[in-house]
C-alpha positions in Angstrom: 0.0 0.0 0.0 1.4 3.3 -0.7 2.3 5.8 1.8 2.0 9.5 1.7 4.0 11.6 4.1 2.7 15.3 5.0 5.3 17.9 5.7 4.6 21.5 6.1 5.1 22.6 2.5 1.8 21.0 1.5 1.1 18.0 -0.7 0.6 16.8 -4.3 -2.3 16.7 -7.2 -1.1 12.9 -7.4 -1.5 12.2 -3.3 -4.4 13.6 -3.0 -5.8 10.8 -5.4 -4.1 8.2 -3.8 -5.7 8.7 -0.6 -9.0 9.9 -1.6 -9.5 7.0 -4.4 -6.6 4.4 -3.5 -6.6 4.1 0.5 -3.2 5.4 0.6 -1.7 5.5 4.1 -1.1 8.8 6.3 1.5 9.4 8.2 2.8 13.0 10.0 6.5 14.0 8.8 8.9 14.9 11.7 8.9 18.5 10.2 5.5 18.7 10.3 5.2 16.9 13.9 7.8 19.6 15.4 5.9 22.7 13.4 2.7 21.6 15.0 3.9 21.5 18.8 5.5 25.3 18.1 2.9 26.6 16.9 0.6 25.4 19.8 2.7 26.7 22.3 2.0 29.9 20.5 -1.7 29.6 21.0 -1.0 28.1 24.9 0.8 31.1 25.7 -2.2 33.1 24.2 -4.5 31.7 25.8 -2.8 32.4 29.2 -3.2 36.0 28.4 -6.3 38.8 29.4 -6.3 39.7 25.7 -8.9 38.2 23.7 -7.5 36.8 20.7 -10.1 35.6 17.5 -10.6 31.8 17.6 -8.7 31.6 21.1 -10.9 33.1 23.2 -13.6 35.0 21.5 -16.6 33.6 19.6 -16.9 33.5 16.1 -18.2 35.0 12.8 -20.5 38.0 14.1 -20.3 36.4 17.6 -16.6 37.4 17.5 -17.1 40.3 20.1 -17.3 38.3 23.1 -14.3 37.1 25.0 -14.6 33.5 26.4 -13.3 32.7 29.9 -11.1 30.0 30.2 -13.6 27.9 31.7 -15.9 27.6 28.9 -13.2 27.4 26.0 -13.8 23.7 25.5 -17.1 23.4 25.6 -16.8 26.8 22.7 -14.4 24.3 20.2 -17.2 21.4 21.1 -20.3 23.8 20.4 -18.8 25.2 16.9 -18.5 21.9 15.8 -21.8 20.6 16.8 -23.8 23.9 15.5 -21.6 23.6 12.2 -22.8 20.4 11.3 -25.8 21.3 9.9 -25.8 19.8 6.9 -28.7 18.5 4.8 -29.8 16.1 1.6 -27.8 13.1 0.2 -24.6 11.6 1.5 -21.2 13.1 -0.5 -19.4 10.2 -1.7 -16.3 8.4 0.2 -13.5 9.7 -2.0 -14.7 13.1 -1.6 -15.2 13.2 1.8 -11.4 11.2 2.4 -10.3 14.0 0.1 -11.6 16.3 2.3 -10.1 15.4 5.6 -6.7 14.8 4.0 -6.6 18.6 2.9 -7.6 19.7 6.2 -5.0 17.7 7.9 -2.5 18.5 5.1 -3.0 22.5 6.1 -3.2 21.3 9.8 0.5 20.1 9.4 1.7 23.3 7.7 2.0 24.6 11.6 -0.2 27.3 10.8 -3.4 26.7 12.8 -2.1 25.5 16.0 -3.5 22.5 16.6 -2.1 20.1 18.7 0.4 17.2 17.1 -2.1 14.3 18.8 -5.8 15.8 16.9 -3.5 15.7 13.5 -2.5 12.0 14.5 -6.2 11.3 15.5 -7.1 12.6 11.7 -4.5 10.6 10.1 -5.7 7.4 12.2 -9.1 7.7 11.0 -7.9 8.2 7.6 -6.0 4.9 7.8 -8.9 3.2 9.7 -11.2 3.8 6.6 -13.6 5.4 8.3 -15.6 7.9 6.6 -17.7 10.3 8.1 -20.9 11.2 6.8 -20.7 14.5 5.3 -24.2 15.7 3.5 -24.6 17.8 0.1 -26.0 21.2 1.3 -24.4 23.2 4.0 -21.2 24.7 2.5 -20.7 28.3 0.9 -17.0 28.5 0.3 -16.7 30.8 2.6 -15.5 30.7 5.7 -14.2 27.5 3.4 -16.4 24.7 3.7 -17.9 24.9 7.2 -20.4 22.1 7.3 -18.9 19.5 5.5 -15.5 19.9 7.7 -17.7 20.2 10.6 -19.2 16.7 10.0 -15.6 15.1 9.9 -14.5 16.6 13.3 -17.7 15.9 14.6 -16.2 12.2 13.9 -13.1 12.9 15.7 -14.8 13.9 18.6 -16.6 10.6 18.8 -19.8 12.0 17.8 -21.9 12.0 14.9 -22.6 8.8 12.0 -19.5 7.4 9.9 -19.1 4.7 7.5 -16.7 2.0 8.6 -14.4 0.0 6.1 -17.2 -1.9 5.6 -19.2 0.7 4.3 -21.5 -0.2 6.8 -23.0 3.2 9.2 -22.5 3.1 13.2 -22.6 5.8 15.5 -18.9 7.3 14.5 -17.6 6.4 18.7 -18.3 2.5 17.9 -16.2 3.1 15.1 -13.1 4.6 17.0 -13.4 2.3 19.7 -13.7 -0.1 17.2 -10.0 0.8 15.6 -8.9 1.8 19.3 -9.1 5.5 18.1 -9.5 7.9 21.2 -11.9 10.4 20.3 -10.5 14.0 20.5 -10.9 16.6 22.9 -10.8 19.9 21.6 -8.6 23.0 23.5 -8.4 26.7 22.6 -8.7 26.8 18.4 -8.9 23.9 17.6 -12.2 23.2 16.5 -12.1 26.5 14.2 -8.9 25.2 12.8 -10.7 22.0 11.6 -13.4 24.0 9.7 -11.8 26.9 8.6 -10.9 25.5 4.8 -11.5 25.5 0.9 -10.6 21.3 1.5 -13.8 20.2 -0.3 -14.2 22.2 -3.4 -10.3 21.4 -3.5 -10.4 17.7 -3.1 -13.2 17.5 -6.3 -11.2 20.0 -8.4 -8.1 18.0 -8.2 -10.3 14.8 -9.0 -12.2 16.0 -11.6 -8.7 17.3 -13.3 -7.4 14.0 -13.0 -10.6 12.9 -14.8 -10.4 15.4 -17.5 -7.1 14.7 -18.6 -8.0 11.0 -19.3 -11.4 12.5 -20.5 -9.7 15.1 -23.5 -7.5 12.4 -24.5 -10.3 10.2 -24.6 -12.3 12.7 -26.7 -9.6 13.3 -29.0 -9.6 9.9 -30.0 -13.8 9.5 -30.7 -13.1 12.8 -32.6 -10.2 11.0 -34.9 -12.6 7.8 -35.2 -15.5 10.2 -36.5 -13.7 12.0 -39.0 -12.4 8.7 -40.2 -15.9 7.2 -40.5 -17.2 10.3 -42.1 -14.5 10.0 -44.6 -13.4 13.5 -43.2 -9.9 15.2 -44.3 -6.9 14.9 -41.7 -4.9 17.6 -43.7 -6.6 20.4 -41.3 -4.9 18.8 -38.4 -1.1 19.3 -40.1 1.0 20.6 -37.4 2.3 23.8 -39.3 -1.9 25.2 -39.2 -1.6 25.2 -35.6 2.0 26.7 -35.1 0.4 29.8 -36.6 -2.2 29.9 -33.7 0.0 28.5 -31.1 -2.7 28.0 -28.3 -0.9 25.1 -26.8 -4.0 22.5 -26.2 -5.0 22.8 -29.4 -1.8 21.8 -31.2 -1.7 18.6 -28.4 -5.5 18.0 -29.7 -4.2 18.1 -33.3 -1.2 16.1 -32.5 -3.6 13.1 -30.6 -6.0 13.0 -33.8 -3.3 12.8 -36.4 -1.1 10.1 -34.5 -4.9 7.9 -34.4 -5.4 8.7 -37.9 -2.0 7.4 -39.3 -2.5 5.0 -41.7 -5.6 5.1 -42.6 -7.8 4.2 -45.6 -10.7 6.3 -45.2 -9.5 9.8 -45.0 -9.7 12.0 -48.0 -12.2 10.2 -49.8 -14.8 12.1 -49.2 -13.5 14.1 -52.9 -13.7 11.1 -54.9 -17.2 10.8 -55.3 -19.0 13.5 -53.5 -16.9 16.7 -53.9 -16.6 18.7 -49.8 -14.6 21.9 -49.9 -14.2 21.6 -46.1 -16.0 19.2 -43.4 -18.2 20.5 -40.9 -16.8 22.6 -38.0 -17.7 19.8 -35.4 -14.9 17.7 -37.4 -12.2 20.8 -38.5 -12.5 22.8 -35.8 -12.5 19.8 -33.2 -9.0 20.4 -31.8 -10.0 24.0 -31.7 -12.6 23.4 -29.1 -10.8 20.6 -27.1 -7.4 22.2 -27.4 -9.3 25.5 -25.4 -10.5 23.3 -23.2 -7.2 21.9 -22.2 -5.9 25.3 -21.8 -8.6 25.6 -19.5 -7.4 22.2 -17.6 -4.0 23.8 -17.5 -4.9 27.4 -15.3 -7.2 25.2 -13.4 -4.4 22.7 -12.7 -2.0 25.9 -11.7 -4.4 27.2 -9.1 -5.0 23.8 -7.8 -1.0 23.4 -7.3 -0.9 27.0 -5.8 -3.6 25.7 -3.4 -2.2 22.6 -2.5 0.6 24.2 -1.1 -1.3 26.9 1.2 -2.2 26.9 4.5 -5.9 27.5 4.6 -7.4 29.0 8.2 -8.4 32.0 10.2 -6.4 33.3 12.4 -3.1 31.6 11.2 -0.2 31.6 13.4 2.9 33.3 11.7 6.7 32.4 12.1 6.7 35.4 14.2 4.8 34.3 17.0 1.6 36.9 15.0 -1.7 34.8 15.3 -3.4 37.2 12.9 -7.1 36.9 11.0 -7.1 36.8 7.6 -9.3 36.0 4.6 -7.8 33.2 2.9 -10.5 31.1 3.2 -12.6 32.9 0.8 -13.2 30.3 -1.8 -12.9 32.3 -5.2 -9.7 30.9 -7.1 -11.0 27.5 -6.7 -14.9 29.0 -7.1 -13.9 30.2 -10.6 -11.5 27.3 -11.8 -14.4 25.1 -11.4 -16.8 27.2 -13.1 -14.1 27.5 -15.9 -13.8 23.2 -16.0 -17.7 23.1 -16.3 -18.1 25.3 -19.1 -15.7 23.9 -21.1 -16.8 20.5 -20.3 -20.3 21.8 -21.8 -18.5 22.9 -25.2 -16.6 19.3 -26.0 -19.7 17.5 -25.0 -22.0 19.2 -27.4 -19.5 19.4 -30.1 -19.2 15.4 -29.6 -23.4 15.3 -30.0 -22.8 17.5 -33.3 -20.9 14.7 -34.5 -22.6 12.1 -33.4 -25.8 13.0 -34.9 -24.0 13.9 -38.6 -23.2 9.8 -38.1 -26.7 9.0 -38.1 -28.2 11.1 -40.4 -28.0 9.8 -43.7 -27.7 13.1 -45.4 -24.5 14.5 -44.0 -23.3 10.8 -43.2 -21.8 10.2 -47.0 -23.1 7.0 -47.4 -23.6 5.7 -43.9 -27.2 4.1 -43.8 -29.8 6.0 -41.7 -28.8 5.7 -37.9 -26.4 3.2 -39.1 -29.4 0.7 -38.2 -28.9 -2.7 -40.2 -32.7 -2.5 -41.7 -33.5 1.4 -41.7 -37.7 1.2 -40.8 -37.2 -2.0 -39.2 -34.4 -1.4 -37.1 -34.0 2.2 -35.5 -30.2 1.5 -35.1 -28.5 4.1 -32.5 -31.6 6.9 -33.4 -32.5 7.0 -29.4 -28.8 6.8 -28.8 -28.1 10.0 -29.6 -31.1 11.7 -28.2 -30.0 10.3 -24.4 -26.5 11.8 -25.6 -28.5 15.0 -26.3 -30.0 15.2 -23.2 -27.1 14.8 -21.3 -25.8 17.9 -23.3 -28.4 19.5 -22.6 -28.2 19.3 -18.6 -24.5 19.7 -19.2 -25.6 23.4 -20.2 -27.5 24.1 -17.7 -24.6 22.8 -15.3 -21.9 25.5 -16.9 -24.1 28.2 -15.6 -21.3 29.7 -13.1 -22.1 29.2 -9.4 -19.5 31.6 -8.1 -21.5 34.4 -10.2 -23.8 34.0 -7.0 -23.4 34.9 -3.5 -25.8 34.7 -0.3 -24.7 36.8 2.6 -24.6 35.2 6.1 -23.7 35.1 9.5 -25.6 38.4 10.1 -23.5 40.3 7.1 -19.6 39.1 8.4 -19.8 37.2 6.0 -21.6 38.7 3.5 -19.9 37.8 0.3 -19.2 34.5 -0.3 -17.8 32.1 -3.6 -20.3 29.0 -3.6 -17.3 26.8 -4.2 -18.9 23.8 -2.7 -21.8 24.1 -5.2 -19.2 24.7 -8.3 -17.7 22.1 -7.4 -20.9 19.7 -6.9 -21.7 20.7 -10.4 -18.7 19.9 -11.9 -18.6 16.1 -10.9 -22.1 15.9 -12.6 -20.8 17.2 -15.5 -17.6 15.2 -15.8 -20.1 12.1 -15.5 -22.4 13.2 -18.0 -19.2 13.8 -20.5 -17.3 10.6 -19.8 -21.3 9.1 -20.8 -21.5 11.3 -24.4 -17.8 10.6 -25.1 -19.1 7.0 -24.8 -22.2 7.3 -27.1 -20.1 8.8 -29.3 -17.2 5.8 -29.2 -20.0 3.7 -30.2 -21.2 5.0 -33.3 -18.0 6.1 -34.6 -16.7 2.8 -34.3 -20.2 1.0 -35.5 -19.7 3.5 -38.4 -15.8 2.4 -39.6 -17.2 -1.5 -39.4 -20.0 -0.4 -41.8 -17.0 0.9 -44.8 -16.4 -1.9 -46.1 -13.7 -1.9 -48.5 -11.6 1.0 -47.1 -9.2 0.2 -44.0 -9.0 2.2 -41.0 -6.0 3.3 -39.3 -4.0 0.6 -37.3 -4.6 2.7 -33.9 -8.7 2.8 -34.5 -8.7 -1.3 -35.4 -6.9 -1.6 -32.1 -9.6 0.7 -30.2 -12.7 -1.3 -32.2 -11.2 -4.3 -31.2 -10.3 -3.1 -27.4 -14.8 -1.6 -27.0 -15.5 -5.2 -28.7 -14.0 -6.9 -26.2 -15.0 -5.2 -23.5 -18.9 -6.0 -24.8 -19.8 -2.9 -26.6 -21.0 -5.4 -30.2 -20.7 -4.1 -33.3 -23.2 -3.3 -36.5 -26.3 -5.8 -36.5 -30.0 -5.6 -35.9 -31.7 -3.9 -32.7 -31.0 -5.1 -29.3 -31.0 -4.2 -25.9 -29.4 -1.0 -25.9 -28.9 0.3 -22.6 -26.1 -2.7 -21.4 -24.1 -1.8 -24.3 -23.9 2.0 -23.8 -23.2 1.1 -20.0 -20.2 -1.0 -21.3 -18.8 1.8 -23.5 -19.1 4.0 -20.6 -17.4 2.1 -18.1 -14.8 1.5 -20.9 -14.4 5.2 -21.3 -14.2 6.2 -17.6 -11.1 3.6 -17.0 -9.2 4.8 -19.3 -9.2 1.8 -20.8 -10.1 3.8 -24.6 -6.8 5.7 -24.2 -4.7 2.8 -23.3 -5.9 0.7 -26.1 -5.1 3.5 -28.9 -1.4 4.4 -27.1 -0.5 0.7 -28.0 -0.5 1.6 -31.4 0.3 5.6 -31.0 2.6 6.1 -28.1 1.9 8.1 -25.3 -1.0 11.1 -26.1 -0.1 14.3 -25.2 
């Protein structure tokens, strides 16, 4: 099993992943063991003191104006987390959630929040133990970070609350620790802020869905490739020196990955033999136009996620200096925006996909291909109802790129009264990386149904590999109706694992 080690520099795109999805191991650096016990005896000394110091001893949000006694201090960190977790609808899946607490405890170790070095050993325990809290849909804002949904996972480390075991069964979340021999935590002076205080779930589902993505453009670069080649489209608009005169990066990589699937082939370029095109339709030409913006897109996004991954998230933070100062860090708009950004453009390659798709089917842009490439047109409606589940996927994908950081709710009796809706971005987004990964696949199917049905012209070497790869994987081929839904389920799965890309890079090499 691997094991990832947090410092106090932050963490990586690829570890968060591995914990979140893999069940990576935790374990607390020396460096970020001996940050953690100076900056609590920064906040101990504090906390000796008359003064009232935010988060220490004073309430929060607009309640910030009375100073707590020292008597009442623990039962403050216990209430915050309590009232905080006032979350509400569905469960958030497991990965998410693990994603979440591993970002909290990765800012926990930066010695920035001055928690103690036994609540971040508590966090990674739980971590290890596979226990999951339950963490609900609604209740986050992005700002202060994502309250609710962190409150839920301390809520677990004080004992209290539901959690999924490794199991995946639900118990009380202090069966569970007792279970793994896991003390529950009690909270001193800051601490309970400091485990709430964070941008850790919109993170955790940006760096997943860009790890998604990346297999995702590479996969849609490859249906594009196959579609051209059944619609006996022209690869000469994807020479390298037509995109060295726009040199947008993505799109000469989205160039690159169609022309290195298209090598070899037998169909390109007919299409002016018998029925003269000046140019193909933009959904073909202009396809690594659209993707190649799109992975331009995945690039900023990827850069603010790296520049997040390395901060340390809270309010008040405690300085080098010995400064515990307030701050507004948590304010979720990089991340708010970067998601926005991922679901808009996700939007754009799906429906340029559908455009595709549908000039397959329809046997008067197809160039030959019979009508919805059914086996008995009248009889058979071949993959007519296909596309229109693809459409209304792009459809909802739409209505999903409609920015949620555009919108903010003020709260906490106007402290906080602009916030980035992060949380719901993010939300957003992993519905729209499904929905793509499913018209990526609808496409996959017709284009390849469409090559089998040339006969007499030979596809490239890199698309026999990929028809033979979906074949196998029990997506079938051209024939008469059937059951539809198991084999678009099939192409989807294939799709999602990567599996697509891997079967073409056989043939290509690596995809950019």
């Amino acid at each position: 099993m691997q094991t990832v080690v947090l410092g106090t520099t932050g963490t990586t795109a690829e570890d968060v992943v591995a914990v979140a999805r893999h069940n990576a191991r935790v374990e607390l650096g020396e460096e970020a063991v001996t940050a953690l016990a100076a900056a609590r005896e920064i906040v101990d000394a504090l906390a000796a003191k008359p003064d009232p110091v935010y988060g220490v001893s004073t309430g929060f949000g607009a309640l910030a104006t009375r100073h707590i006694g020292p008597d009442l201090r623990a039962q403050l960190q216990r209430n915050i987390v309590r009232s905080h977790a006032a979350g509400m609808g569905p469960r958030v899946e497991r990965e998410v959630v693990r994603a979440l607490m591993f970002l909290r405890l990765k800012t926990v170790c930066s010695g920035h929040t001055g928690v103690r070095p036994e609540v971040a050993q508590t966090m990674a325990d739980i971590l290890n133990a596979g226990i999951t809290p339950v963490v609900h849909e609604y209740g986050s804002l992005g700002c202060s970070g994502d309250l609710a949904p962190l409150s839920h996972c301390a809520l677990t480390l004080m004992g209290e609350g539901e959690a999924e075991g490794p199991d995946g069964e639900l118990k009380p979340a202090g069966e569970l620790l007792a279970a793994h021999g896991i003390a529950p935590v009690e909270l001193r002076e800051k601490e309970g802020l400091a485990l709430l205080n964070g941008t850790d779930g919109m993170l955790g589902m940006l760096v997943m869905a860009l790890a998604d993505l990346d297999t995702l453009y590479k996969s849609a670069d490859v249906t594009a490739a196959l579609s051209l080649e059944a619609l006996l489209g022209t690869d000469k608009v994807l020479a390298p020196e037509l995109h060295a005169i726009r040199p947008h990066p993505g799109q000469s990589a989205s160039a690159a990955n169609m022309l290195a699937v298209l090598a070899g082939s037998g169909l390109t370029g007919h299409h002016q033999d018998d029925a003269p095109r000046v140019q193909d339709a933009y959904s073909v030409r202009c396809a690594p136009q659209v993707a190649g913006a799109g992975r331009d897109t995945l690039a900023h996004a990827r850069t603010v996620a790296e520049r997040e991954l390395a901060s340390a998230v809270d309010n008040p933070v405690v300085l080098p200096d010995g400064r515990v100062e307030s701050n507004g860090n948590f304010h979720g708009a990089p991340v708010a925006y970067v998601l926005d950004f991922l679901a808009i453009a996700a939007a754009d390659l799906g429906s340029i996909a559908e455009r595709r798709t549908d000039r397959l089917l329809d046997k008067n842009r197809s160039h030959g291909l019979p009508p919805f490439l059914a086996d008995d047109a009248g009889v058979d409606s071949g993959l007519m109802i296909a596309q229109y589940t693809q459409a209304a996927l792009v459809s909802e994908m739409k209505r999903l790129a409609v920015p949620a950081s555009a919108d903010s709710i003020p709260s906490s009796a106007m402290q906080e009264d602009h916030v980035s809706m992060g949380w719901s971005a993010a939300r957003k987004l992993r519905t729209a990386v499904g929905n793509l990964n499913r018209i990526i696949a609808v496409e996959l199917y017709a284009a390849t149904r469409a090559i089998e049905l040339r006969t007499g012209l030979t596809p490239a070497p890199a698309s026999r590999v990929a028809i033979e790869a979906v074949r196998k994987a029990g997506v079938e081929g051209p024939g008469p109706d059937r059951y539809l839904a198991p084999d678009l389920a099939a192409a989807d799965t294939f799709v999602r694992e990567g599996r697509l890309v891997a079967a073409v890079e056989q043939v290509t090499g690596p995809l950019a």
